[in-house]
N, C-alpha and C positions, 0 to 999 in steps of 0.2 A: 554190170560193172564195165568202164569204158573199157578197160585193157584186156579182159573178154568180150568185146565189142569188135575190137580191133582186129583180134585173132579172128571172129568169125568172117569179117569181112574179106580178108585177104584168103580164107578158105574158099569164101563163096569165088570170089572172083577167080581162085585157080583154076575150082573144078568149072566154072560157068562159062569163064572168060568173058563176060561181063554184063554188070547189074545199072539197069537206071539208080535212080537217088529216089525217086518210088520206091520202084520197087524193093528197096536197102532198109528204107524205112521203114513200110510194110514187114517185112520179114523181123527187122528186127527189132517193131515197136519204140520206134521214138520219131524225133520229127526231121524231116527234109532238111532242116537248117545244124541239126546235131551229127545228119552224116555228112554235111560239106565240112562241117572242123574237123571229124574222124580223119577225112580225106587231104586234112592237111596237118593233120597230127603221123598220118604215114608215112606220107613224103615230106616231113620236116626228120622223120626215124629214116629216110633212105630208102624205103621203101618204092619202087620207080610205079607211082598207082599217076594216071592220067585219065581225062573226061574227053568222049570221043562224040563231037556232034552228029545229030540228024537223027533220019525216023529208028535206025539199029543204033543209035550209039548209045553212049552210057561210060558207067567206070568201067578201069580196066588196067590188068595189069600190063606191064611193058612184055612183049613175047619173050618167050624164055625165061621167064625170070622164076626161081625156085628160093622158098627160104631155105638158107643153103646155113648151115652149122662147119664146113669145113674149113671158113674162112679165118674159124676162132683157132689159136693157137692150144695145146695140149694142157699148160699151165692157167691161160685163162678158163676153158673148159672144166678143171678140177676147183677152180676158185667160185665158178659159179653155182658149182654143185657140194658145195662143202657143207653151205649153211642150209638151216629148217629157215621158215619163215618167219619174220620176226612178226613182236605181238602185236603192229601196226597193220600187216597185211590181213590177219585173221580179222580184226576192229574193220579193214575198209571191205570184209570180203571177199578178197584176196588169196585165204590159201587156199583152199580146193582148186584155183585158178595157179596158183605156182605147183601144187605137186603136177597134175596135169601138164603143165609145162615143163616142168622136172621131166617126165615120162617121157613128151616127146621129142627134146635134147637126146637123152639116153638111147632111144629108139633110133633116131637120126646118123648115131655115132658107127664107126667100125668098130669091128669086137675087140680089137687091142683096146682104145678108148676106153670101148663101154666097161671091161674088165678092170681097168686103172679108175675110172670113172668111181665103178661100186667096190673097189679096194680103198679108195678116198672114205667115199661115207660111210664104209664099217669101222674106221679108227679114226677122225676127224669130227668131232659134234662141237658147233658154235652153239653158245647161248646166249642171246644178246637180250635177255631180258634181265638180266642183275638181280640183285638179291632184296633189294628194298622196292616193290611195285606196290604203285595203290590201284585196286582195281575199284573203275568206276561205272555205275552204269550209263550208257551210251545209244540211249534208242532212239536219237534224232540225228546219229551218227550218219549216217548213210543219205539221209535226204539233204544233209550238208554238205555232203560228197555230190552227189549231183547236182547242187545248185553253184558248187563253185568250177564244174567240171562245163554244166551247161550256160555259167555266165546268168543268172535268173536273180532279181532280188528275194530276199527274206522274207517272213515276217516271222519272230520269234517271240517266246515271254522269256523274258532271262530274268533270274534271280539275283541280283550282284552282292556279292560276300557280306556280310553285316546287312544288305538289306532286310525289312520286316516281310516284304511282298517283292512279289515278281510285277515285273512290267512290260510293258508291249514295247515295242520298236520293230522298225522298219529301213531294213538292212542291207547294203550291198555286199556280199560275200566276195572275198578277195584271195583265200586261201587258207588252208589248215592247217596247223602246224601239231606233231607231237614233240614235246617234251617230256622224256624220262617215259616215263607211264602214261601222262596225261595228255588230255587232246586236247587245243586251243582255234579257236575258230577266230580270222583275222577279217573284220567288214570296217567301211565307213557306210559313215549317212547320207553323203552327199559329196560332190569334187569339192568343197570347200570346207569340210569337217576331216580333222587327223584318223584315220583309223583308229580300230581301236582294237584289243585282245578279250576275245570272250570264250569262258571256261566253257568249254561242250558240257560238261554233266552237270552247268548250272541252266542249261537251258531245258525249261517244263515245257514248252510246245512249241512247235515249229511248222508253215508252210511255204511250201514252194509256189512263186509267184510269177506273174508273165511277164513283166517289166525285166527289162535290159538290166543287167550292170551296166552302171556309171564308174568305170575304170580311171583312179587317177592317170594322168600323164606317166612314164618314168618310174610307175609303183613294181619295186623290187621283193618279192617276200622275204627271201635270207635278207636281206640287209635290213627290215622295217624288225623282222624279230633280233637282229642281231644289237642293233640300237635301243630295243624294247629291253634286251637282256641286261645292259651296261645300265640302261637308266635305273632298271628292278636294284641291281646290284647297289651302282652306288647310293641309291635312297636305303639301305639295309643300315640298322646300327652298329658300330665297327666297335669291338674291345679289342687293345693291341697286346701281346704279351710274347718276353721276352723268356727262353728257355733252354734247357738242353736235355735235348734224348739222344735216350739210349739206343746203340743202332739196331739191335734187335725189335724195335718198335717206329721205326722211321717208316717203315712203309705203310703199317696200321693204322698211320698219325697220317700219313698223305691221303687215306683213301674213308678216315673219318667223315661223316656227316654236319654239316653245323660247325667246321673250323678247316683254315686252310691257312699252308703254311707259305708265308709270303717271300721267305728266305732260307736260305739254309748258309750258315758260316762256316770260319774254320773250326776243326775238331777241337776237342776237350780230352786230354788222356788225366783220367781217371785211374790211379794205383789202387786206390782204399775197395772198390768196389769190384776188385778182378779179384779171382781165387791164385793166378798166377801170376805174383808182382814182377815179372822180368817180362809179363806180356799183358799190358795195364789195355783198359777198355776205353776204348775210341769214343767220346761221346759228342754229340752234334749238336752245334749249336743252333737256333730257330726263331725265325720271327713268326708267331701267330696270330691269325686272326679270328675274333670269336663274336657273337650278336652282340653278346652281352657278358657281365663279371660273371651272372649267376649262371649261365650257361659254359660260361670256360669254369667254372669250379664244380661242374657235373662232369661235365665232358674231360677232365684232368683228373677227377677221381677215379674215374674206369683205367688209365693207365699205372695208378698203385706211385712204385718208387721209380718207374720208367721214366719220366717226366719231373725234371723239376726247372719251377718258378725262375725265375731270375730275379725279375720285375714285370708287375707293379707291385708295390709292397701292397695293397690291398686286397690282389688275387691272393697272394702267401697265405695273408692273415685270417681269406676265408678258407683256403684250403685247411690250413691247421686248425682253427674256427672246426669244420667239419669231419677231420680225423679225430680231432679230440670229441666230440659228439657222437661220434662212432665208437669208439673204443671206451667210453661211458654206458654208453646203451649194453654192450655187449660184457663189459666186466661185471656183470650182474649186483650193483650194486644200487 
């Protein structure tokens, strides 16, 4: 993995004080043209690494130079050590390569540090994996990693969703993206063809090939996914419905699946429905968005008498439509 690639290089070159680009490759199994980007992925990180000609030259770090941990301040040092690795690093390979690096941060530190350090991680645990993941399988994960890391085209069989069969294509890899859980792999075909988004766990087989990426001009990744997002969204079916919840369910109703809430208005004080009529229930008014009718009168039945309709009169008529359906099935009649 590059970023254990990187680490080992600026090792080498500490204890060695310096390596031909042979000899780098050699050592580290990959090709001459993979350590000249390493070598400019260091010194684009700050790293002061330079190439010294002649019969002794080679890389080399700037003299004196120590990767030095003291320059982080106290607060950013506890922020970096707070979190576990999320589930993207494990998928690239990644964590055995961050605890390792965890260790030798901590190691680096003075013992006031290192003690505030491991006082952080016995009461601080992020979990950045949420509660809804779909796990996929992912075993051409890694050789997509290094084709977009080494700039190499494709060639994949991808499955695309409703197709009956996979198909071949021949692919410039441009970048990976995770969303949520899943992995998306970002190629075109060609500088005159749009990229395009391809599911990693629909692709059945995958090789790495010797041909260059053909890199569009100007090609942004956050921007191409960020425009890919707005366009998924706006092609989605919109049902609009107008409401009011109760605030005890306002935050349940924001962090819902399948509906988002596009407004929130002024309150609604509600006497009939407090226990305490001199201190009436605040109720919120909301604008919602849902795929579909049939899915806002699922998703509105989970919230019981928290939620109610305003409009459209057709969502009411299936919501009542469905509690009368309900309270039929279950009066045993």
């Amino acid at each position: 993995m590059r970023a254990d690639r990187l680490l080992q290089i600026m090792m080498m070159l500490q204890t060695r004080g310096g390596m031909t680009t042979r000899a780098l490759a050699a050592r580290l199994e990959v090709s001459e043209r993979t350590i000249h980007r390493d070598m400019e992925a260091l010194s684009t990180a700050g790293v002061p690494v330079y190439a010294e000609r002649g019969a002794a030259g080679g890389w080399r770090l700037m003299e004196g130079y120590q990767a030095d941990w003291a320059g982080l301040h106290k607060d950013e040092l506890l922020a970096l050590l707070a979190a576990e690795p999320h589930r993207h690093l494990t998928d690239l390979g990644f964590g055995d390569a961050y605890e390792a690096a965890v260790l030798k941060v901590l190691a680096s530190l003075s013992p006031t540090l290192r003690r505030d350090a491991e006082y952080m991680r016995q009461r601080v645990y992020v979990d950045a994996a949420g509660w809804h993941q779909t796990i996929e399988e992912l075993p051409w994960l890694s050789l997509l990693q290094e084709a977009v890391w080494e700039d190499r085209k494709l060639w994949i069989l991808y499955a695309s969703s409703g197709d009956s069969g996979a198909s071949e294509r021949m692919v410039n890899p441009l970048g990976l993206v995770l969303k949520g859980s899943l992995w998306y792999l970002i190629a075109a075909s060609g500088l005159e063809e749009e990229p395009r988004t391809y599911r990693v766990s629909r692709i059945q087989d995958a090789a790495l090939l010797d041909e260059p990426v053909i890199r569009p001009d100007h090609f942004n990744l956050a921007a191409y996914w960020q425009r890919s997002v707005d366009l998924f969204r706006s092609g989605l079916p919109h049902y609009a419905a107008q409401t009011l919840v109760h605030p005890s369910v306002a935050t349940r109703l924001e962090q819902t699946r399948f509906v988002r809430v596009t407004a929130w208005h002024e309150a609604h004080e509600d006497e009939s429905s407090s226990a305490n009529a001199n201190d009436p229930i605040v109720w919120r008014k909301a604008e919602l968005a849902f795929n579909t009718l049939s899915s806002a009168c699922e998703i509105l039945l989970g919230f019981g008498t928290m939620v109610r309709v305003l409009e459209p009169l057709a969502l009411r008529e299936a919501l009542l439509e469905a509690a009368n359906n309900i309270a039929f099935m279950y009066s045993g009649k």
